[in-house]
C-alpha positions in Angstrom: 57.0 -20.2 20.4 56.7 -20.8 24.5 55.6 -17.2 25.9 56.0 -18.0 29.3 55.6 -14.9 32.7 55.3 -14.8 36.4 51.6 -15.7 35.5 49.4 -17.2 33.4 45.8 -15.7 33.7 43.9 -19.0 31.8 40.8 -17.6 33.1 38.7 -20.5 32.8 40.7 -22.4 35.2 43.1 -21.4 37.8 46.2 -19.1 37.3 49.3 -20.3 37.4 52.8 -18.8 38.8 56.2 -19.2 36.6 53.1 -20.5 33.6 53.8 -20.7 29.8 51.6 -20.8 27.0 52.9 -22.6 23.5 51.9 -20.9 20.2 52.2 -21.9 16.7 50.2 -20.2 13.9 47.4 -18.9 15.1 46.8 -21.4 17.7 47.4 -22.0 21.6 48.8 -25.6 21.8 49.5 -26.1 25.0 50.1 -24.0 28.3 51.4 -25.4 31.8 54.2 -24.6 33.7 57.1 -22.7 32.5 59.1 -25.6 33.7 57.3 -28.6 32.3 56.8 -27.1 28.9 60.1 -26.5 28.1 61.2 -29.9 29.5 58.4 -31.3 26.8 59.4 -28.6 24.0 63.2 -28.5 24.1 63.8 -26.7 21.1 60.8 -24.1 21.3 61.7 -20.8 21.1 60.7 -18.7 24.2 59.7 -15.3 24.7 59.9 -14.6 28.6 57.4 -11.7 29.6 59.1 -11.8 32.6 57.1 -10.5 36.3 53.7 -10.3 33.9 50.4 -11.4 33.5 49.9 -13.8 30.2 46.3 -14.0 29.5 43.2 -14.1 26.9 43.1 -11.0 25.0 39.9 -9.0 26.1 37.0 -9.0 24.2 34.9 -5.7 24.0 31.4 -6.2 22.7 30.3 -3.0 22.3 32.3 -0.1 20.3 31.6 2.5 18.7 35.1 3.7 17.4 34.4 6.4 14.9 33.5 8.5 17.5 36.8 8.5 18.9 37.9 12.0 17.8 34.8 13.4 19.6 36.3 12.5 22.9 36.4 15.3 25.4 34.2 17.6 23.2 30.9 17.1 25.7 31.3 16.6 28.9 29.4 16.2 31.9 26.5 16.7 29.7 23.0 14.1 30.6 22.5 11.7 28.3 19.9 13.3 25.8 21.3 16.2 25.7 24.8 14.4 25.2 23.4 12.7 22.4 22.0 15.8 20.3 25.5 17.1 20.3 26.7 14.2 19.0 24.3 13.8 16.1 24.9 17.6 15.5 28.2 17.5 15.1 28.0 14.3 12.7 27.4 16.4 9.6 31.2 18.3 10.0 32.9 15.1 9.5 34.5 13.6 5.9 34.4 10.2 5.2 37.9 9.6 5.5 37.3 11.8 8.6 35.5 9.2 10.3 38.1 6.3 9.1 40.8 8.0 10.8 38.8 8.8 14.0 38.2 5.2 14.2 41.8 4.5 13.3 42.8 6.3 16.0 40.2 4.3 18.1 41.7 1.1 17.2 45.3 1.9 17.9 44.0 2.8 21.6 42.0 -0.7 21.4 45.0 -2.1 20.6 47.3 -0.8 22.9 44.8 -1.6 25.8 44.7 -5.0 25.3 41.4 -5.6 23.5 41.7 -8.5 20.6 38.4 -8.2 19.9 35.7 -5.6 19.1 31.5 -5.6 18.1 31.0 -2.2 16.1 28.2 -0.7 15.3 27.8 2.4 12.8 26.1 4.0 10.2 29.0 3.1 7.8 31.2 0.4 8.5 34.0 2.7 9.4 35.7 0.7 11.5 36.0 -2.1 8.9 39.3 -0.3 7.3 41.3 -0.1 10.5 40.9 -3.5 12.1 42.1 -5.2 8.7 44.9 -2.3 8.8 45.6 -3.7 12.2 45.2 -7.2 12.3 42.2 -7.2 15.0 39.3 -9.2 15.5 36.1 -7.9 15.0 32.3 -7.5 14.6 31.3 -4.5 12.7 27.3 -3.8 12.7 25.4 -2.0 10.2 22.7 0.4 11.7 19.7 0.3 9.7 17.2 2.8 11.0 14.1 4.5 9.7 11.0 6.1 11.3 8.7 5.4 8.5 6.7 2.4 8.2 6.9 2.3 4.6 10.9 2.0 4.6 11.2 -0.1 6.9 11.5 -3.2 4.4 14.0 -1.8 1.7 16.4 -0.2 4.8 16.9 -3.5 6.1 16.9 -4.8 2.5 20.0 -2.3 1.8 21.7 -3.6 5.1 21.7 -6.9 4.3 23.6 -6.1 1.0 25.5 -3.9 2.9 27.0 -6.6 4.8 27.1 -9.0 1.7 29.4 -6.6 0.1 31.3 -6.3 3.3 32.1 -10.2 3.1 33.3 -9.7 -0.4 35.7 -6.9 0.3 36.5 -7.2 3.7 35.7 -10.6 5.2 38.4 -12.9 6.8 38.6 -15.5 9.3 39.3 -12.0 12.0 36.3 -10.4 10.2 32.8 -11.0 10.5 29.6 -8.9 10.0 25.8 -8.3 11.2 22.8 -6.2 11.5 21.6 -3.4 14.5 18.4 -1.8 14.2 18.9 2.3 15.4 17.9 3.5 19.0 14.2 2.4 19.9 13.3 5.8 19.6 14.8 6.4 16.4 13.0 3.3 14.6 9.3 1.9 13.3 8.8 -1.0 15.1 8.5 -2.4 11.2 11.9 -2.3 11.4 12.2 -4.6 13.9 10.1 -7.2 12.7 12.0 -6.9 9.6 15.5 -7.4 10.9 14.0 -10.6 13.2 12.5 -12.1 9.9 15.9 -11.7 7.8 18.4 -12.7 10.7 16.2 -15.7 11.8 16.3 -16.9 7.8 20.1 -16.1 6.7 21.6 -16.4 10.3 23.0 -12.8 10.9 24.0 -11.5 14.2 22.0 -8.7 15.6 22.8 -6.4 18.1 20.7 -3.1 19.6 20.8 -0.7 22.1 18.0 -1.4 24.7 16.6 0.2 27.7 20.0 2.1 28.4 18.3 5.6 29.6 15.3 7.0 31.5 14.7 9.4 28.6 14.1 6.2 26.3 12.0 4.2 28.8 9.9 7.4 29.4 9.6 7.5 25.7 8.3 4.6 24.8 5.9 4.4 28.1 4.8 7.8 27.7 6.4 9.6 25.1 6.9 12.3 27.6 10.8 12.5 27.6 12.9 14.9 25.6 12.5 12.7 22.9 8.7 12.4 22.9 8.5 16.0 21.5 11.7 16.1 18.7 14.0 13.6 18.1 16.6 13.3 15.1 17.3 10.7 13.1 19.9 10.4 10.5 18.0 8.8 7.3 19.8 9.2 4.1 22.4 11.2 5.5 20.4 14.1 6.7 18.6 14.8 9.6 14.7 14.4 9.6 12.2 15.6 12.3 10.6 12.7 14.6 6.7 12.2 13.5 4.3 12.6 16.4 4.8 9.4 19.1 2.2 7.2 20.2 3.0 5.8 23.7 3.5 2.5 24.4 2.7 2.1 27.2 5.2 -0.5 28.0 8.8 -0.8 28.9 11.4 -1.0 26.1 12.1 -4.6 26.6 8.3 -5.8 26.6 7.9 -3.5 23.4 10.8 -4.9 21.0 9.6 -8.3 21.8 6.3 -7.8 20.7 7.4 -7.3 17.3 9.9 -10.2 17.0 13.3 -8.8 17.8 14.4 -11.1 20.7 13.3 -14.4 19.1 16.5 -14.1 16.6 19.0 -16.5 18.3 22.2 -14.7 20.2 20.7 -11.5 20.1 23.0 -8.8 22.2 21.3 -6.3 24.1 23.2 -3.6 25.4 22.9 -1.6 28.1 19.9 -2.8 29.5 19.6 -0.6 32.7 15.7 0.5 32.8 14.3 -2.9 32.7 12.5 -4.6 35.7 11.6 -8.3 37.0 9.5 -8.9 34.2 11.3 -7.4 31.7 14.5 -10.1 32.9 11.8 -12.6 32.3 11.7 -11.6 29.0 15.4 -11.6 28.1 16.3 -15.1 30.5 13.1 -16.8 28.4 14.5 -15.7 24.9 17.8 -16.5 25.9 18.9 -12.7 25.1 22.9 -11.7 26.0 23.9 -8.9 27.3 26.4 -6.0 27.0 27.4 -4.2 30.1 28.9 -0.6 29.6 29.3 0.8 33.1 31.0 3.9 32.8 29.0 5.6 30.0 26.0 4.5 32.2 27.5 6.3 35.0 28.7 9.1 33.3 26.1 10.3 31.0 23.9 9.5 34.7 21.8 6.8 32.6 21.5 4.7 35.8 23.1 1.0 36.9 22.0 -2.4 35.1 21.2 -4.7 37.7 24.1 -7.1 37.1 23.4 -9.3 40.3 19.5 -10.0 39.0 21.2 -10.8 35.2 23.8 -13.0 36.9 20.6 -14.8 38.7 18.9 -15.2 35.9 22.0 -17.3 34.2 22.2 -14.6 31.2 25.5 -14.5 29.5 27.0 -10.9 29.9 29.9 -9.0 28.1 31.7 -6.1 28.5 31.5 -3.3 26.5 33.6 0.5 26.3 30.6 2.3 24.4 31.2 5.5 22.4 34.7 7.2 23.4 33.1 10.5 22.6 31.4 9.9 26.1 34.0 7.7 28.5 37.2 9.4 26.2 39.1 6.6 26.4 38.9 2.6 25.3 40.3 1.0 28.3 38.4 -2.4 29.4 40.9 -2.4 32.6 38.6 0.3 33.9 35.6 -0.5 32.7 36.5 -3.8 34.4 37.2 -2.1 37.9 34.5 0.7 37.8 31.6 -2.2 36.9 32.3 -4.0 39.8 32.8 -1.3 42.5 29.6 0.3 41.0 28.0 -3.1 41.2 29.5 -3.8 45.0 28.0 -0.3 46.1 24.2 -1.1 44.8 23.8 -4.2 44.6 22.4 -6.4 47.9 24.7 -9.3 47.1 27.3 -7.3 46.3 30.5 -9.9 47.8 28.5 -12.9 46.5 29.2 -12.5 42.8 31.0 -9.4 42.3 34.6 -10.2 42.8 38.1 -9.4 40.6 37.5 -12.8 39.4 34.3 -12.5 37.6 35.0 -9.1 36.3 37.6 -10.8 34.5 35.3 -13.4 33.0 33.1 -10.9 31.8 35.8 -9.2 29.8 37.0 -12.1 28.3 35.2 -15.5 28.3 31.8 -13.8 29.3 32.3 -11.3 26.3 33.2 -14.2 23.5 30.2 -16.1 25.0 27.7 -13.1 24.4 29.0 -12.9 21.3 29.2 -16.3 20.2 32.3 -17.0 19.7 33.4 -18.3 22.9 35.1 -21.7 21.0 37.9 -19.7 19.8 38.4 -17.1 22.2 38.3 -15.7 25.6 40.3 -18.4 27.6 43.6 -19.8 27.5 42.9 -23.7 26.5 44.8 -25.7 23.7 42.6 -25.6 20.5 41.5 -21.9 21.0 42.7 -18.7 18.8 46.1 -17.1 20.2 44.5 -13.6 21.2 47.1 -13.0 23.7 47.9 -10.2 26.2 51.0 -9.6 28.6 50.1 -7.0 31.6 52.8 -5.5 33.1 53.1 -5.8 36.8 55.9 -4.1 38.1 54.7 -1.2 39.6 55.1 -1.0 43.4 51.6 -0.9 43.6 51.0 -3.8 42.2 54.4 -5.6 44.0 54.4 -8.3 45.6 51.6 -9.9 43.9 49.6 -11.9 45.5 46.3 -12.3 43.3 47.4 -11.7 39.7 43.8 -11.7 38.9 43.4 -8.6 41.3 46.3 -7.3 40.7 44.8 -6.6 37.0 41.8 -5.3 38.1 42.2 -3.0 40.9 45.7 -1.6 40.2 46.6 -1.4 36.6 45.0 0.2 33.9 45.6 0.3 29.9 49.0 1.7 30.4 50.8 -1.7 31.6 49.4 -3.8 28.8 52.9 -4.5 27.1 51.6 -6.6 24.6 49.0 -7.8 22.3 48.6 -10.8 20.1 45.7 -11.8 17.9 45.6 -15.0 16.2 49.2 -15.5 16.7 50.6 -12.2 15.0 52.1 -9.4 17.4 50.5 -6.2 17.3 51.9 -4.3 20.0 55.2 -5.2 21.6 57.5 -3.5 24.5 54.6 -1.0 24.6 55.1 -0.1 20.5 53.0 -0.4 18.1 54.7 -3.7 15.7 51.0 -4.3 13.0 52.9 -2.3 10.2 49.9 0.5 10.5 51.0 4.3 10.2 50.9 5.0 13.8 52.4 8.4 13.4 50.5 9.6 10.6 47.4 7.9 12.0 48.1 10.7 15.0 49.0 13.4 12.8 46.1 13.3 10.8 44.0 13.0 14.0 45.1 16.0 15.8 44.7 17.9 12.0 40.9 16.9 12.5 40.2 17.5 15.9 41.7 21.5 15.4 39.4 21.2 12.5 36.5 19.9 14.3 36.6 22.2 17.3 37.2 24.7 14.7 33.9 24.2 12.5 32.0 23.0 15.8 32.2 26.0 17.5 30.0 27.3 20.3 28.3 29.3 17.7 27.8 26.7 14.6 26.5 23.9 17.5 23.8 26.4 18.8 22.4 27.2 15.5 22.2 23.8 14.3 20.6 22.5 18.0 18.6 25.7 17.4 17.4 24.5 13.6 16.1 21.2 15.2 14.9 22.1 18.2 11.3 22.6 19.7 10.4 26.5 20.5 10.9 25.5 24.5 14.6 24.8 23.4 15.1 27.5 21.1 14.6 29.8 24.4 16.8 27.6 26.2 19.9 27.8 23.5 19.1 31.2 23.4 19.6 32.7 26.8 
């Protein structure tokens, strides 16, 4: 099939106007102009998109999508405190609770454009509704444990996690890896342990790192919130933090002295508290990196320093983070809002930070900090048919000028009009086409956020922060 549109976004090489892209199976063949290719393919069938953007599908490396029916639930809350609600409220879902949250999650992924995704959880949720749905994706086992002596049999159990995974689950969409918890929610054992097992049977690792002052206080001084209680979930419960023996380091100079960033591809996400030396660290071992701007900005976590990572020649991806913080899985603006927050703080902020390398980093960048940036991210014959049409017929967006602007600063999830991945339609003329339940997907999700809201009242959320909190907190809650 010739899918040909007023543009073609390629990304690794320059758009072009009246393009077409040739797709058979699950492969792009060929892409040019609309005009040559159907001179050199006669009898193609073609699929005109029309005044549209054709280009690689995007590629979100950091999800967290059974979160999704959290969304909205805790706002404008700081970071910690954002993320004791969260684990609070963890214990009031179902299992099939959290595979329809993340159902829900995937249906927005898919509607927005993404074609990829790296999740991590506690469960694997997220495995059941991108095979449902036909996308690509990464899904992360968390193995996490505060006490030395477990460290080797939870990474032990996450390593036949995953091997089951590849049993049940795994396809050429499909693949599967290892993340160690929060830095300060783990034994550094458990680091060590993960580097030694993903080094030997070549599993992907990913791990939040340096993303929050409260963490980097934490491990320098253990004089944050979460140097006096922190929560865990081990075995499905939550267990009180044992007392914390400062660092005295940053988080990025800490996790590499016990192994972590020697295992080849490593992702680090977030990445925000780190300094020159610390950059040292990651450019030396070679470490990628996720950028999630807008829960950074909006749980006030701080900026990463893109321009300095950019310097340093580290590949960087784009990531949408939990939606129970940013409430929405929309790369479009996490696209935009990265690079106007990156043009306002940054010295060299019209060097580097243009429409044009936002676009890489949600795309090629992305697949490249994942390592899969052979079979997708650009438009080039050979490579995976993860395909998206953008819509750009708003007046705000007409006449176009720079398609490649045009996508970031004036349309948002809402214009994507379709999605491809590996060759199959999943979302079409704005409708959900994968076969998936959409409306009972929906149904069931608005059932369990009444529920949710229901049992996480006001009331049942202060005793439980109450039940783990320290006696300054309990005062706190209290009044």
């Amino acid at each position: 099939m010739l899918l040909t549109a007023k543009y073609v976004i390629p990304v690794t090489s320059p758009y072009i106007e009246d393009g077409a892209v040739l797709v058979r199976d699950d492969q792009i063949l060929d892409l040019g102009t609309a005009c040559h290719l159907k001179d050199k393919y006669p009898m193609e069938e073609v699929r005109d998109f029309g005044l549209s953007a054709l280009m690689p599908g995007f590629v979100d490396v950091h999800t967290h999508l059974g979160y999704t029916a959290l969304r909205g639930m805790f706002g404008d809350l700081p970071y910690a405190d954002w993320k004791r609600h969260v684990l609070h409220t963890e214990p009031f879902f179902t299992e099939e609770d959290w595979i329809d949250s993340a159902r829900v999650g995937a249906l927005e992924a898919v509607a927005s454009g993404i074609t990829t995704i790296a999740d991590i959880s506690a469960s694997g949720v997220t495995l059941v509704p991108a095979k449902e749905m036909g996308l690509r994706a990464r899904v992360y086992y968390e193995v996490l444990t505060t006490q030395k002596e477990h460290a080797a049999d939870v990474v032990r159990e996450g390593v036949e996690k995953i091997e089951r995974w590849k049993e049940e689950y795994g396809s050429d969409l499909l693949d599967f890896g290892l993340a160690p918890g929060p830095v300060y929610g783990c034994h550094p054992s458990v680091f060590q342990a993960i580097a030694d097992v993903a080094i030997e049977k070549n599993i992907p690792v990913a791990m939040h790192l340096a993303g929050s002052q409260e963490e980097a206080d934490f491990i320098r001084y253990g004089s944050s919130p979460f140097g006096v209680h922190v929560s865990e979930h081990e075995q499905g419960k939550l267990a009180a933090y044992p007392p914390w023996l400062p660092a005295g380091t940053s988080p990025v100079s800490y996790v590499s002295n016990w192994g972590i960033l020697d295992v080849p591809g490593i992702l680090a996400i977030h990445c925000v508290h780190v300094d020159d030396h610390d950059i040292g660290i990651l450019r030396d071992k070679q470490v990628r990196i996720g950028y999630c701007p807008r829960i950074n900005a909006k749980l006030g976590m701080g900026s990463m320093p893109l321009e300095k990572f950019w310097a340093a020649g580290l590949a960087i991806g784009l990531g949408t983070d939990s939606p129970a913080a940013v409430d929405t899985t929309d790369m479009i603006d996490e696209m935009r809002i990265g690079l106007m927050i990156t043009r306002a703080t940054s010295s060299e902020r019209f060097v580097q930070a243009s429409a044009k390398t936002a676009l890489r980093m949600a795309t090629i960048g992305s697949a490249q900090a994942l390592g899969i940036e052979d079979k997708v991210g650009s438009l080039e014959a050979g490579k995976q048919a993860d395909i998206i049409a953008i819509d750009l017929h708003n007046s705000h967006q007409n006449p176009t000028t720079d398609p490649e602007a045009a996508v970031i600063y004036t349309a948002n999830q809402d214009n994507v009009k379709m999605t491809m991945v590996a060759g199959r339609i999943l979302y079409d003329n704005f409708v959900h086409v994968s076969g998936c339940d959409r409306d009972g997907i929906i149904d069931r999700a608005r059932a369990l956020r009444v529920r949710i809201r229901e049992e996480v009242s006001d009331e049942a959320l202060r005793r439980s922060l109450i039940e783990h909190a320290t006696q300054d907190e309990r005062d706190r809650y209290n009044r």
